[in-house]
C-alpha positions in Angstrom: 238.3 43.9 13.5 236.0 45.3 10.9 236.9 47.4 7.7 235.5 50.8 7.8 233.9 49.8 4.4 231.7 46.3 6.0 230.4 49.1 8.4 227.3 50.2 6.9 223.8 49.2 5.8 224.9 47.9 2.6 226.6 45.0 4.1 225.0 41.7 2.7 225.1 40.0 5.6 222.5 42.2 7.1 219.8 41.9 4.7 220.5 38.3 5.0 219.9 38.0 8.8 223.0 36.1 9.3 223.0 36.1 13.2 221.3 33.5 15.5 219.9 34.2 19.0 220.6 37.0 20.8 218.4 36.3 24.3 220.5 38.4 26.7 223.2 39.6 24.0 224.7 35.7 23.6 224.6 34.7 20.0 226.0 31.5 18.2 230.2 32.2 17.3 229.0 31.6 13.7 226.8 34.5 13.5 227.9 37.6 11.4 229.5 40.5 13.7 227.8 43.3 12.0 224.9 42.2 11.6 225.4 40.7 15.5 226.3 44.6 16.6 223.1 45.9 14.7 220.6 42.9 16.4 222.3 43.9 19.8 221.5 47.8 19.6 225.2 48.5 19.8 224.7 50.7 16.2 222.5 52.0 13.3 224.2 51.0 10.2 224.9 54.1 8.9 224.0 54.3 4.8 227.2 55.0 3.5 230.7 54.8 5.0 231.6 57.4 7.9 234.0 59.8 6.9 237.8 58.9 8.0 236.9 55.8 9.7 239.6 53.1 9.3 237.9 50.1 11.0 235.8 48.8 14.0 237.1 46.8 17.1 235.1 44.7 18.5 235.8 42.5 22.1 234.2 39.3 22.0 233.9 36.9 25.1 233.5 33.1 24.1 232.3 30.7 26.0 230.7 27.2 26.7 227.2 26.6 28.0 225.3 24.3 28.7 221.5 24.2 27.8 221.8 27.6 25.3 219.0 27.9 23.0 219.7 29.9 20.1 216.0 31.3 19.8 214.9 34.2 17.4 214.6 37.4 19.1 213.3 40.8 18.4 216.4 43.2 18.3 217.2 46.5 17.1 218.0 45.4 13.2 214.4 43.4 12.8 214.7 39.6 14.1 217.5 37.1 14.6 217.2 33.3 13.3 216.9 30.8 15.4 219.3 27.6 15.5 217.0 24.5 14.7 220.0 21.9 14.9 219.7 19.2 18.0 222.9 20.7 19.2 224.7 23.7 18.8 228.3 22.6 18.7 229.9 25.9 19.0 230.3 28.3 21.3 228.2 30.8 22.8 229.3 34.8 21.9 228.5 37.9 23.5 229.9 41.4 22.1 231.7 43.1 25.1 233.3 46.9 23.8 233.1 48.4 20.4 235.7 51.1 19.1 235.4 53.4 16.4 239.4 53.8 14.8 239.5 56.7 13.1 242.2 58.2 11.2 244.8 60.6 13.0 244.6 57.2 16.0 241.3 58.9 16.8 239.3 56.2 19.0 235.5 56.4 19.8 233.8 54.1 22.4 230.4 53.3 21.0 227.8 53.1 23.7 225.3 50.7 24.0 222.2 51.6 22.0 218.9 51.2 24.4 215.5 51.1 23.0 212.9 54.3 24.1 209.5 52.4 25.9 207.0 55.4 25.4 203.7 55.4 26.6 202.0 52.4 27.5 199.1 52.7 25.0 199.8 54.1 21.9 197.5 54.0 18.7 198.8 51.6 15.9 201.3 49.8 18.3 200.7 46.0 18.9 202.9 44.2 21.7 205.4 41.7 21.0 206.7 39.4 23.5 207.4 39.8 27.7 207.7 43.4 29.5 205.1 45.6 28.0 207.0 45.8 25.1 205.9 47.3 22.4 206.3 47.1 18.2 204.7 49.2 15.6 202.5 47.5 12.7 204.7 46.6 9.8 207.5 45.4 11.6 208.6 48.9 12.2 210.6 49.6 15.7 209.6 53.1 17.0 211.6 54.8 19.5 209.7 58.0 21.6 211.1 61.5 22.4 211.6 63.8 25.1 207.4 64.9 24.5 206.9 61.1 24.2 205.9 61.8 20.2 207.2 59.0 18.1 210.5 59.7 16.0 213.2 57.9 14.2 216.5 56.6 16.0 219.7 59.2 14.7 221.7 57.7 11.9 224.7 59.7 11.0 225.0 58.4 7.4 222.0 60.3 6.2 223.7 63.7 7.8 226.7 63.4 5.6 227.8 65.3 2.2 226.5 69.1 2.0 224.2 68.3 -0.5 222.6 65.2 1.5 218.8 64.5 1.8 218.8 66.1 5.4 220.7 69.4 4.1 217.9 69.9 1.3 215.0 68.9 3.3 216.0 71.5 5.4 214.6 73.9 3.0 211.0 73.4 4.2 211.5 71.8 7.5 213.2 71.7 11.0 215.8 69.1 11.9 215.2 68.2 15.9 217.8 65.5 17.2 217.9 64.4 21.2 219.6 62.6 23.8 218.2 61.3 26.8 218.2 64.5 28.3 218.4 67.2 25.7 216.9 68.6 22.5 218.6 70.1 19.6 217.1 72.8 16.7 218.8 72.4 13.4 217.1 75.2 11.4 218.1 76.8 7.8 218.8 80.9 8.6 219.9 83.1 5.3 222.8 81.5 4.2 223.4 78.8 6.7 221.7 77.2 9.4 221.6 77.7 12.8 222.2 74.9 15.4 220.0 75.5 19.1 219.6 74.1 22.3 215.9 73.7 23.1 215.3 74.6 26.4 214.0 72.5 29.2 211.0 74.1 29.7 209.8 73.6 26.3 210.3 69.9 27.0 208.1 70.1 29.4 205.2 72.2 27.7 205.6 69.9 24.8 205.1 67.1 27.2 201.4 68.4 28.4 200.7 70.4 25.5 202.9 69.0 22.3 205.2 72.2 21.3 206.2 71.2 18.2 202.6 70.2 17.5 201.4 71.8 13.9 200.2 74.9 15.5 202.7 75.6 17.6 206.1 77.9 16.1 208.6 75.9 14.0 211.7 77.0 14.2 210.9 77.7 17.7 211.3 81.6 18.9 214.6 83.5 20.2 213.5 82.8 23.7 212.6 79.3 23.3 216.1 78.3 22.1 219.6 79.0 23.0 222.1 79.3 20.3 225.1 77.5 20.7 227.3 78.9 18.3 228.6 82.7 19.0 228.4 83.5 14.8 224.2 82.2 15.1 224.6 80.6 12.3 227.3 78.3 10.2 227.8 76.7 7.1 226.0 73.1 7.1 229.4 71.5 6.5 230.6 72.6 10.0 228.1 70.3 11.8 230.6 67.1 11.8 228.3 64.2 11.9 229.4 60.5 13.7 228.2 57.3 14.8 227.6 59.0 18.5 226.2 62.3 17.6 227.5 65.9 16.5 230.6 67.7 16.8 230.1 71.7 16.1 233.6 74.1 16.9 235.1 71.9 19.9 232.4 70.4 21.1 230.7 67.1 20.5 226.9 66.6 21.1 225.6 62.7 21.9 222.3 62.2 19.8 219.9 59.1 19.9 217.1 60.2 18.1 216.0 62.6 15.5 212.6 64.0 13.9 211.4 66.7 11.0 208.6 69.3 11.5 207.4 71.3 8.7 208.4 74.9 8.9 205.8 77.4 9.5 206.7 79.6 6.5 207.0 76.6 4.3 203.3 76.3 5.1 202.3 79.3 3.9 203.7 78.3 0.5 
């Protein structure tokens, strides 16, 4: 179990890479669980501490093995250390389920984070390692999204607070978060903002032709979008940010990635 407060990029054991291995998600028992959860792709640490959460629960499955090498591996928090002993003595560790205990006995299964491929051949990209993966220059990960434009994985601790980074940079930009599947417009209107469903086939223009490419509308047009709140527009503190995505009204929206475009009118400025 995890306090809600160890559960967040601050966490020292992070920064200090305190988890070995993690070739096919088995890591030494000694390695830190955070910072295991992070290398796995299980979470983005959030930046500050998500609102009402009391802890995290996390199922572990021990076991022996013979033969384990505890190399470094790329993961989703940068790379693992490697165990240089003879022998590891321990035992091997794999992370199995992860709940989110809020309060009110609120419980949230965190899904498995995978990482975007993208194109094969992207400028600035070098490969690292077996499968065509790739890793961007600077030891930066990049994820891809539904127009196969590179964009930042969604972390819910830079949406919270209604005068966060994200609310404020909404002054001269667009907020666009995704899913596997769908797209989502977060755009400032008058006095609030208004949260959108992109539809599908502007995926698929933006896929030829790049939509959200600087010449093209941002916000996007009335019939580009479909508005999924019946007011058309709402305060930015009723967009209920989480580890898995958005909840707006009674309805929760999974996100895994998220990107800004420059407003047209900002332009202008």
């Amino acid at each position: 179990m995890i306090p809600a407060h160890d559960f967040t990029a601050a966490n020292p054991a992070l920064h200090a890479r305190l988890v070995w291995g993690g070739r096919d998600g088995v890591y030494t028992d000694d390695s830190d669980l955070v910072a295991v959860l992070a290398h796995a792709g299980w979470f983005v640490p959030p930046n500050v501490q998500l609102l009402n959460l009391q802890h995290v629960c996390v199922a572990v499955r021990l076991f022996k093995k013979e033969g384990v090498r505890f190399d470094s591996v790329e993961g989703g928090r940068g790379v693992s250390r490697a165990w240089l002993g003879h022998k590891y003595e321990g035992c091997c560790m794999r992370v199995e389920t992860v709940e989110l205990q809020y309060l009110g006995d609120d419980v949230k299964r965190v899904p498995r984070r995978k990482w975007s491929k993208g194109p094969a051949d992207v400028p600035g990209l070098v490969p690292f390692g077996a499968g065509g993966k790739k890793r961007a220059r600077g030891d930066v990960l990049l994820l891809f999204d539904l127009c196969n434009d590179p964009c930042a994985m969604y972390e819910c601790g830079r949406m919270e607070g209604v005068q966060s980074e994200v609310e404020d940079r909404l002054e001269t930009e667009v907020l666009y978060v995704e899913n596997e599947h769908t797209r989502y417009e977060v755009a400032r209107v008058s006095n609030g903002v208004r949260f959108a469903r992109v539809k599908k086939s502007v995926i698929e223009r933006g896929r030829v032709a790049g939509i959200l490419k600087e010449s093209q509308n941002v916000p996007l047009g009335d019939t580009d979008i479909e508005v999924l709140h019946p007011s058309k527009q709402v305060p930015w503190s009723t967009l209920y940010w989480d580890a898995e995505g958005v909840k707006l009204g009674k309805n929760h929206y999974t996100l895994s990635k998220m990107m800004f475009r420059t407003r047209e009118d900002a332009k202008e400025l």
